[in-house]
C-alpha positions as CSV (number, residue, x, y, z in Angstrom):
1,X,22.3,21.7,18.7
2,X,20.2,21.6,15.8
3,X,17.3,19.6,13.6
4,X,16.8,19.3,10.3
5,X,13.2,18.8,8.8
6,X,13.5,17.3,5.0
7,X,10.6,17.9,2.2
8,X,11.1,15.6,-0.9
9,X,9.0,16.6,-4.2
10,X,7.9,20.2,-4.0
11,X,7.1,21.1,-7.2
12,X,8.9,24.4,-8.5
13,X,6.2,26.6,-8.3
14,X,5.7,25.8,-4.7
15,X,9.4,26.3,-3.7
16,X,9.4,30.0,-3.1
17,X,6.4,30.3,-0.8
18,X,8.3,27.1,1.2
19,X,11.4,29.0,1.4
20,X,9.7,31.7,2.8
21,X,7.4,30.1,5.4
22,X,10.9,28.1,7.2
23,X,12.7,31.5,7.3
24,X,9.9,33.0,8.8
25,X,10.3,30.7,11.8
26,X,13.8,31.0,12.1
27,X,15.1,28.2,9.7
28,X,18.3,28.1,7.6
29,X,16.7,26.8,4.2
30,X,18.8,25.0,1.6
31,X,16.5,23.8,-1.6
32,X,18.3,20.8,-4.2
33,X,17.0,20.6,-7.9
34,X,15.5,16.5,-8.4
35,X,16.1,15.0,-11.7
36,X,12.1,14.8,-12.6
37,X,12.0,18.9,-11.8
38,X,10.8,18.8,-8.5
39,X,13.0,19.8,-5.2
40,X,13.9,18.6,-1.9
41,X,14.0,21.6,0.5
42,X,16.3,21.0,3.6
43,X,15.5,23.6,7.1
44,X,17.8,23.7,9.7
45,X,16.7,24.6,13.1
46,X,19.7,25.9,15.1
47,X,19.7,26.1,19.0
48,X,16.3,23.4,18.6
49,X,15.7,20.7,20.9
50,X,17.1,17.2,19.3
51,X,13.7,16.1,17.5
52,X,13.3,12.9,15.3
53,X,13.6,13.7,11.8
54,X,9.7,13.9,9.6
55,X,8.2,11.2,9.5
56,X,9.5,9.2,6.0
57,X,10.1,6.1,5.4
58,X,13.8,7.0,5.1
59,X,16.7,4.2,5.8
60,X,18.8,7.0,7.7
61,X,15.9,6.5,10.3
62,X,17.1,3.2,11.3
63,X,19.3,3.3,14.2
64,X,20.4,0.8,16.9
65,X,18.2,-0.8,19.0
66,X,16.9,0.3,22.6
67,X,19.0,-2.0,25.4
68,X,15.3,-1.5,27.7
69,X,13.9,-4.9,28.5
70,X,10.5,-4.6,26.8
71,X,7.1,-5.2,28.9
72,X,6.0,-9.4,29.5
73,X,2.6,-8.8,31.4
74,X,1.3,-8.7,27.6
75,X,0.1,-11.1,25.3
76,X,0.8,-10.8,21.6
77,X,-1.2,-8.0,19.7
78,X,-4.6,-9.1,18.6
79,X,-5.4,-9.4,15.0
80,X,-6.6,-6.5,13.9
81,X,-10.2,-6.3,14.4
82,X,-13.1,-4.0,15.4
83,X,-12.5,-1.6,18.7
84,X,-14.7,-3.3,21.1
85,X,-12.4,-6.6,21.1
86,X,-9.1,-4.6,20.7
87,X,-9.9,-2.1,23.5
88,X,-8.8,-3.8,27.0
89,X,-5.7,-3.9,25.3
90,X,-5.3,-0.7,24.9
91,X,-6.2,0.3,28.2
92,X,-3.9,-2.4,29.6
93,X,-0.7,-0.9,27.0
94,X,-1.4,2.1,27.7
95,X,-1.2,1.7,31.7
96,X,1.7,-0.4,31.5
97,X,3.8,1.9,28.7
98,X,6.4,3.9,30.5
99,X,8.6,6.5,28.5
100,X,12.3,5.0,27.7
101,X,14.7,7.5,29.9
102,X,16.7,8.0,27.2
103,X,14.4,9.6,25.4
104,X,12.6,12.3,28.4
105,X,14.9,14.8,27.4
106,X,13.5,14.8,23.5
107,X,10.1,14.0,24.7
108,X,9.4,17.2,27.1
109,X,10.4,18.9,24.6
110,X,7.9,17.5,21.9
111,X,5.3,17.9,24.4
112,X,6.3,21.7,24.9
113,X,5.9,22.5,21.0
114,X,2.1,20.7,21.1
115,X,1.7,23.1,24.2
116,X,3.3,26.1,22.1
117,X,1.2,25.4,19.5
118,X,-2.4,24.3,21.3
119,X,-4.2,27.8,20.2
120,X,-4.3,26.8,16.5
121,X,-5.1,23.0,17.3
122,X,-7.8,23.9,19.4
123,X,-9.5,26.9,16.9
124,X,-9.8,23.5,14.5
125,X,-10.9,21.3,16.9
126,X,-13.5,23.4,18.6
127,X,-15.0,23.0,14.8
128,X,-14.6,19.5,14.6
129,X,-15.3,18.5,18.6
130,X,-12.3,16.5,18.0
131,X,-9.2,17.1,21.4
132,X,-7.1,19.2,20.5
133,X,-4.1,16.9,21.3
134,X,-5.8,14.3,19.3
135,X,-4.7,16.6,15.9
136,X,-1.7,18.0,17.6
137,X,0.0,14.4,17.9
138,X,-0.9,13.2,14.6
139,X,0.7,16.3,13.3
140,X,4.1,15.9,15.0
141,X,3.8,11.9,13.8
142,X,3.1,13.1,9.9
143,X,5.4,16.4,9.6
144,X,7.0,17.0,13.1
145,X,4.5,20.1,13.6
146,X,5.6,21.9,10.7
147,X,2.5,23.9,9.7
148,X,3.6,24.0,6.0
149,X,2.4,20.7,5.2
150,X,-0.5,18.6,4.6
151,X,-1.4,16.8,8.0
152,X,-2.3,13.6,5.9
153,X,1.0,12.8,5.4
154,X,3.5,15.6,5.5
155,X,3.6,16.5,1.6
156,X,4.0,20.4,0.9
157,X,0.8,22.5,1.4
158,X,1.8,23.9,-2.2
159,X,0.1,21.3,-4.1
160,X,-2.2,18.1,-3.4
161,X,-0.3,15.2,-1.6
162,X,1.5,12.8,-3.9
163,X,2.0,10.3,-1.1
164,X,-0.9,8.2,0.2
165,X,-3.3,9.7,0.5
166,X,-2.8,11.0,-3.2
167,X,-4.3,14.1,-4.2
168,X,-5.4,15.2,-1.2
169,X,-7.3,18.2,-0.4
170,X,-9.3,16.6,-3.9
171,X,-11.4,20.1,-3.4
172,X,-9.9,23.7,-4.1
173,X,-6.5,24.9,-5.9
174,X,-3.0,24.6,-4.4
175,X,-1.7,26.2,-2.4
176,X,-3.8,25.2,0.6
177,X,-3.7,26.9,4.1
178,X,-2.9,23.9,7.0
179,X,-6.5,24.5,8.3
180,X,-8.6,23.5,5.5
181,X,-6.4,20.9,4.3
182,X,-6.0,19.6,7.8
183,X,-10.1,19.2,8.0
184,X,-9.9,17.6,5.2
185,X,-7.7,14.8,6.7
186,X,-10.1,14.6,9.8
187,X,-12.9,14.0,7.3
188,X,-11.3,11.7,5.4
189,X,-10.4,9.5,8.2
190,X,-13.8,9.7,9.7
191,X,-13.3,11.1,12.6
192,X,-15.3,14.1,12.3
193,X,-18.7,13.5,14.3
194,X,-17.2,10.6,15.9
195,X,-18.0,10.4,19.9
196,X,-16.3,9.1,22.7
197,X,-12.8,10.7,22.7
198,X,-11.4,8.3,25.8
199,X,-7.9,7.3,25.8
200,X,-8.2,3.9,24.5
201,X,-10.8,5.2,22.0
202,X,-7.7,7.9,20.3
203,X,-5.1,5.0,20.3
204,X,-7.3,2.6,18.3
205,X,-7.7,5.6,16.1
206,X,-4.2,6.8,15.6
207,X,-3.1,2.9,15.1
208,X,-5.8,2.9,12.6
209,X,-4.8,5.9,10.8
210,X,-1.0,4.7,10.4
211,X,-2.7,1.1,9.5
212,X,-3.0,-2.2,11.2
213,X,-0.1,-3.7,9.2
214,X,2.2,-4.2,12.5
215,X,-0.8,-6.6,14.3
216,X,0.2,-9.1,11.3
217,X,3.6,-8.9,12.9
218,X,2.5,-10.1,16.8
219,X,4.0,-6.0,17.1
220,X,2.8,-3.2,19.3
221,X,2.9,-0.6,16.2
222,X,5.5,2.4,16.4
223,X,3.6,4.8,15.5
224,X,1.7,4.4,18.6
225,X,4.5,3.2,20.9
226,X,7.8,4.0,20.1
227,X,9.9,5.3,22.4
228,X,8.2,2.8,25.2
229,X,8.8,-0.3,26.6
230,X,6.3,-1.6,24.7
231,X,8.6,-1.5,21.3
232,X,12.0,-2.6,20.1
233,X,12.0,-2.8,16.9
234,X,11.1,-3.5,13.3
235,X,9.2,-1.1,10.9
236,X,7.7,-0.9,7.5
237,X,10.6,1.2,5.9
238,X,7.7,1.8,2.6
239,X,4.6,0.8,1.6
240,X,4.7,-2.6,2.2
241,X,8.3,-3.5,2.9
242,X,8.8,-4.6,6.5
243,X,12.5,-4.4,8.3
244,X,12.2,-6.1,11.4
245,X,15.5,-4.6,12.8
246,X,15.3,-1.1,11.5
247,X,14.2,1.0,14.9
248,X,11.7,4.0,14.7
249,X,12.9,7.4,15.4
250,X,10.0,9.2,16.1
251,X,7.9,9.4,19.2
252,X,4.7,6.8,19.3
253,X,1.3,8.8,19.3
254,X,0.5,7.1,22.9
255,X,3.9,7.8,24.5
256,X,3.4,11.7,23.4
257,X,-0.8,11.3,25.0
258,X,1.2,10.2,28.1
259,X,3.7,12.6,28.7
260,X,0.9,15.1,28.0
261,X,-0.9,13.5,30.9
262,X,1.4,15.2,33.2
263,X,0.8,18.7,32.2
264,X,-2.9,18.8,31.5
């Protein structure tokens, strides 16, 4: 079995050094010339674990929904708001989220590359006083762990990010190492010096980094709870442009904190 990770808009004088860094790991690299000059570069992971594709706004993500019953004990999302009157619903999602059994196989083995990869999450967050996993799962949300790209969004480290946020690292010259552009992300966000890294403290914060767009919805966002039986579907597809029976196909940020759980 195999997975394919997709990168849309490298520029040509970043296409080499992208080449270079899949077949390093192992990938099978295929690179496509775009009509404005730019490439999409295509690795293939043979003998990998089935893994979601990156995290785009691609239609080909849209698959059929889950047939799991989703979770009554809770009320509709709350507007979006300040943490202190979202927070006792995150503690009561996150108690009552339980991992969709079709999806343990692909999960366990999402948790194992965060575990493979822990020694370089940690060196930054040690730096930062930020958990480790905290970083880890936002970079398997944003570019499925792939080390080449920003962690702001998943553009190529071989020039700034052209996708929200644009031009991103705005300090230094292309092309950046994952570590500095990474902090710069943190920073951005603001959660470098922040406190209090509990569990319903990181959800508000990854549900805040993805946006609050899916509370305006009466939705449990995706990018927190796919994968659970806290979502079905419906997904912003783009910037703005909500499908409400397109199904996300990549692992919820609080689903992958809870599978962690186990082996921690």
């Amino acid at each position: 079995m195999s997975t394919q990770e997709i990168l849309r808009g490298v520029p040509p004088d970043g296409v080499a050094e992208l080449v270079a860094d899949y077949r390093a790991i192992g990938a099978t690299v295929q690179k496509i010339a775009e009509p404005d000059g730019n490439f999409t570069v295509i690795a293939t992971f043979a003998g990998s674990p089935q893994l979601a594709p990156l995290a785009t706004a691609d239609e080909a993500e849209a698959a059929p929904a889950p047939t799991a019953a989703l979770v009554e004990e809770l009320p509709p999302p709350l507007p979006a708001g300040p943490f202190a009157t979202l927070a006792a619903q995150y503690r009561a999602c996150f108690d009552l989220c339980q991992i969709r059994p079709q999806r343990q196989t692909e999960i366990k083995g999402r948790v194992g590359r965060l575990l493979d990869n822990a020694p370089r999450y940690r060196a930054l967050a040690n730096d930062v006083k930020i958990p480790w996993y905290f970083i880890g799962i936002i970079h398997m949300l944003e570019s499925n762990t792939n080390f080449a790209t920003h962690l702001h969004n998943g553009d190529p480290l071989s020039a700034r990010t052209s996708h929200v946020p644009r031009g991103r690292p705005a300090a230094g010259n292309p092309p950046f190492n994952w570590e500095d552009s990474a902090l710069d992300a943190l920073t951005l966000e603001g959660f470098v010096g922040l406190g209090d890294w509990n569990v319903a403290t990181m959800l508000y914060r990854w549900e805040k980094f993805n946006g609050f767009g899916y509370r305006a919805k009466e939705l449990w966002s995706p990018y927190v709870w796919s994968y659970s039986n806290l979502y079905e579907k419906g997904r912003f597809v783009e910037d703005h442009r909500f499908d409400p029976d397109s199904v996300s196909q990549q692992c919820g940020a609080g689903v992958l904190l809870k599978a962690l759980q186990t082996v921690l």
